[in-house]
Each structure stands twice: as structure tokens, then as C-alpha cells.
N, C-alpha and C positions, 0 to 999 in steps of 0.2 A: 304738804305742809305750808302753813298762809306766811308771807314775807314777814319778818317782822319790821312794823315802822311803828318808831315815836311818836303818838300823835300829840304827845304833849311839848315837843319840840318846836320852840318859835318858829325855825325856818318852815316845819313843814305844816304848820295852824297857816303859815302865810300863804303859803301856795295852796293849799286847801280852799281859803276864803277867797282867792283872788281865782281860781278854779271851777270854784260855786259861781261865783258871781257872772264870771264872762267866761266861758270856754272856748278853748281856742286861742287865749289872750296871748298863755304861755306859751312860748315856745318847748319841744322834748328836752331841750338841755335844761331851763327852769326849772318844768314837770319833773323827772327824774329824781327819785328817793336812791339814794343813792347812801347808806350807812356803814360805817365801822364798825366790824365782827356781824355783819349781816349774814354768817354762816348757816349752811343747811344741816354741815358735820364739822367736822373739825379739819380744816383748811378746805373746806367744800364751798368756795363761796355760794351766794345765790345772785340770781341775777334783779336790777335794778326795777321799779314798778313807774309807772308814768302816776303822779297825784293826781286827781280828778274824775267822778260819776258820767262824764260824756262819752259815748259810743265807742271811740277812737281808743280813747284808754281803757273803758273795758275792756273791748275787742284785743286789744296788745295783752294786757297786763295777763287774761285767761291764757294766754299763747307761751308769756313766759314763763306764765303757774306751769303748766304743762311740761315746757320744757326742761324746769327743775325739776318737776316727780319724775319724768325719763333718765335724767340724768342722774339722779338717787338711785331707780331701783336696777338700771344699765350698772352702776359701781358697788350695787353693795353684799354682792355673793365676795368680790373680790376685797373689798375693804372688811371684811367680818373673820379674814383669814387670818390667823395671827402673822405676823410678819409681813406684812400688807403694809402699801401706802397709796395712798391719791390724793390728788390736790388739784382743784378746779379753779382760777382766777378769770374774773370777770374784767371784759374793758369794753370800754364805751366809744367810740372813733368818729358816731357822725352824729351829730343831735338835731340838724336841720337848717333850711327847710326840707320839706316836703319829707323827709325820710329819719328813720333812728336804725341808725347800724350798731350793733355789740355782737361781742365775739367773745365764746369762751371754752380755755385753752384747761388740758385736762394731762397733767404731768402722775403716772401711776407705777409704780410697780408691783403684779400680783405674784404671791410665796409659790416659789414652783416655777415661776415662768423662765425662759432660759436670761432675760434681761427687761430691763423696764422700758416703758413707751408711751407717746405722750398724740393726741391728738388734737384738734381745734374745732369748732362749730363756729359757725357765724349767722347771723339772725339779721335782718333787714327788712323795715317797716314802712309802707304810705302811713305818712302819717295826716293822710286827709278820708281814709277809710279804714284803718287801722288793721287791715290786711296786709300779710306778710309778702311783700314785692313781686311783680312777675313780671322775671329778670327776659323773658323770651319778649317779653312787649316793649323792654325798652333797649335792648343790647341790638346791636344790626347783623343781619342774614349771613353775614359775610367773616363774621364770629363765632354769632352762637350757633348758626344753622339751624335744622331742625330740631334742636336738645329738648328734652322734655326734663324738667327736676325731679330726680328722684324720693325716695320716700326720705332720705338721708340730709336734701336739699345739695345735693351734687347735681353736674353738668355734664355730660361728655359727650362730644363733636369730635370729628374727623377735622374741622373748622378750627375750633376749640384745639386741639390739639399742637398742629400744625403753626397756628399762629404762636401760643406759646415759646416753643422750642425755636422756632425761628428769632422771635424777640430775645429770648433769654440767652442762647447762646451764648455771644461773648461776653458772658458773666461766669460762664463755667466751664471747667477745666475737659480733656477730652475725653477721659473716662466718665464724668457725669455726663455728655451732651451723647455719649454712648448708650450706657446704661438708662437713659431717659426718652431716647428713640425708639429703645424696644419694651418699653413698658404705654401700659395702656393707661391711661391717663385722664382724670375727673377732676372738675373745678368748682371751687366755691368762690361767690362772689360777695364782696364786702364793698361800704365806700368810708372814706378815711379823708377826712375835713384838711386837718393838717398838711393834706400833699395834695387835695383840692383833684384826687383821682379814683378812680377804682381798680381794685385789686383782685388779680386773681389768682389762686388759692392752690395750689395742685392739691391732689389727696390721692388716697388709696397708694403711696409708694409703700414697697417691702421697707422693712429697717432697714436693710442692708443698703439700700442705695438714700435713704432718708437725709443723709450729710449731702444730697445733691436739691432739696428741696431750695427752693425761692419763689416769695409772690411777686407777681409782675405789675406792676404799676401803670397804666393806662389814663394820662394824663383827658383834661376837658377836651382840649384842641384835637389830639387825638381820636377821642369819641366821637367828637365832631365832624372829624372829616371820616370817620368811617360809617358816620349815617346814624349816630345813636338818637334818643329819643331826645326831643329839647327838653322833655321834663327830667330827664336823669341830668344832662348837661348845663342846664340852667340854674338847678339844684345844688352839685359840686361847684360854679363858678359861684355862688353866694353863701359857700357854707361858713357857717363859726365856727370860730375859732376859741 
């Protein structure tokens, strides 16, 4: 299903022209169509398009097409069920440079199931090749290890793991820091302008232990001294705000 955008909309005839004329000019937080009740369903948002015909935007804007028709036809046995709900919300956390991060979070309950459950995607873009980030080329050895991303765009290290739980610990009580040593553990990685860090994501917990979830926040300096790439680090130290 094609986004809908206004193009009769001054702001985005501006960003068009200005688009056309010099690419590149914009920065992703400009670019960004970003509209009210831009729904796929009915509280299904859809995700945001970059304005502009140059490589970079194409290349993104097919990746988000894509990953709204996955995320339609992944909810809609469940959404077609009477007594069904879902609801997808969109947020946008890094617009650049170098990078456009969004995330989006999927709160559902399907008729039948013993209770409702909600999960999160996160999406991370070069935005100098409009390829979606590879997070092994810029995270350090001593993190990510040898993690390869899954089809899902998860992570998981023995590395990966261990640093987590370590980190997070005195944030959580001793029955989570229990129940979260013996689960086996997968990350997703977002970056988030506002705290000028990256975050990492746990996934795949049971519901049952789900009330022990928290992202860990991985400050520039930090990255830094653990060896990360200067283009991830150099990026977060100049992101907008």
C-alpha cells in the first residue's frame, strides 16, 4: 500500500523543490513526511518516507514500503478476528547526521490468546548510502563479537549478553537479574539523538519475565573507549536535536 502524502501541502511542494534542486541539501529530519492519520489500518500507523528522487531516498523509502507490507500482512489473520486489537505507533529518535533511526512499537491483543502482547522493531539507516546500517562494522569486537543479524534484525553474543546484565544489574531487582541470567538473550540496536547514545534493546523475553525488560543506554564516551567506529561516535556527538 503506497504512503499517503499531500503533495499539495506547502511544506512538502517545499521540500520537494528544494529536494529536486540540490540533493543532499536536506538533512532526514527536513526530508521526513511525516503526517497526521498517515494510517495503514485503523491505529496501524505507517512509517515516515524521506521526500526526494535521489538514490538514498529511494533506496530507504523501498525498505520502509517493505516493511509496512510485512508488518500488514504478519497482523492481519490476527486483526480480521472479531475481538482483535493492534495498534502499531511510529517514532522517529535520530534524523542525523549520517544516520535515520525509527522504531516501531506494536501493542495487540489476538481473540483466543491467554493475554495481550506488545513488541518493538527498530530500523537504522546510512544515510550516505541508504542501506540499512551494519551494526558489526561499527560496534567493537568486545561487544558485539562475532554476532551476525538475524533475519528479524536481532543480535546475540555471549559478549552481547554478558555486557548487558552486567551493566543493567543495579537497575533491577533480584528476582529479574535472576530470571534474566538464565534466559538467553537477543538485541536490537537503535541510536536516540536526545541522550546523544545507543541503545540496546533486549528481545525475545517470555511474558512472564517481560516486567524485567530495560534498554541500556551506551553513552558517546563510552563507545569510545570501548573502540566503536568514529563514524557511529562522531555521528551521536553531533546529532539534532
Amino acid at each position: 500500500m503506497p504512503f499517503p502524502i499531500n503533495l499539495s501541502s506547502p511544506q512538502v511542494l517545499t521540500c520537494l523543490l528544494l529536494a529536486a534542486a540540490v540533493p543532499g541539501m536536506l538533512s532526514a529530519r527536513d526530508r521526513l513526511v511525516l503526517l497526521p492519520g498517515a494510517e495503514l489500518a485503523p491505529a496501524f500507523d505507517a512509517l515516515p518516507r524521506l521526500v526526494g528522487s535521489d538514490a538514498v531516498a529511494l533506496s530507504i523509502n523501498a525498505d520502509l514500503a517493505r516493511v509496512d507490507a510485512e508488518a500488514l500482512e504478519a497482523s492481519a489473520d490476527c486483526r480480521a478476528r472479531t475481538g482483535s486489537d493492534w495498534a502499531r505507533f511510529i517514532s522517529v529518535a535520530f534524523t542525523g547526521p549520517r544516520f535515520l533511526s525509527l522504531s516501531e512499537s506494536h501493542d495487540f491483543y489476538c481473540a483466543g490468546a491467554a493475554h495481550p502482547d506488545s513488541f518493538a522493531r527498530y530500523h537504522t539507516y546510512d544515510l550516505t548510502t541508504g542501506a540499512r546500517v551494519n551494526w558489526a562494522g561499527l560496534l567493537p569486537p568486545s561487544l558485539i563479537g562475532d554476532a551476525r543479524e538475524s533475519e528479524f534484525g536481532t543480535f546475540a553474543a555471549p559478549e552481547l549478553s554478558a555486557y548487558y546484565l552486567q551493566e543493567i544489574a543495579p537497575e533491577l531487582d533480584a528476582d529479574c537479574r535472576d530470571e534474566l541470567a538464565g534466559t538467553s538473550l537477543s538485541f536490537q540496536f537503535s541510536l536516540d539523538a536526545a541522550t546523544q547514545a545507543l541503545q540496546l534493546q533486549p528481545e525475545g523475553l517470555a511474558h512472564a519475565v517481560r516486567a524485567c525488560w530495560a534498554p541500556l543506554a551506551l553513552s558517546v564516551d563510552r563507545l569510545e573507549a570501548m573502540g566503536a567506529d568514529a563514524t557511529l561516535t562522531g555521528a551521536l556527538r553531533s546529532a539534532f536535536h
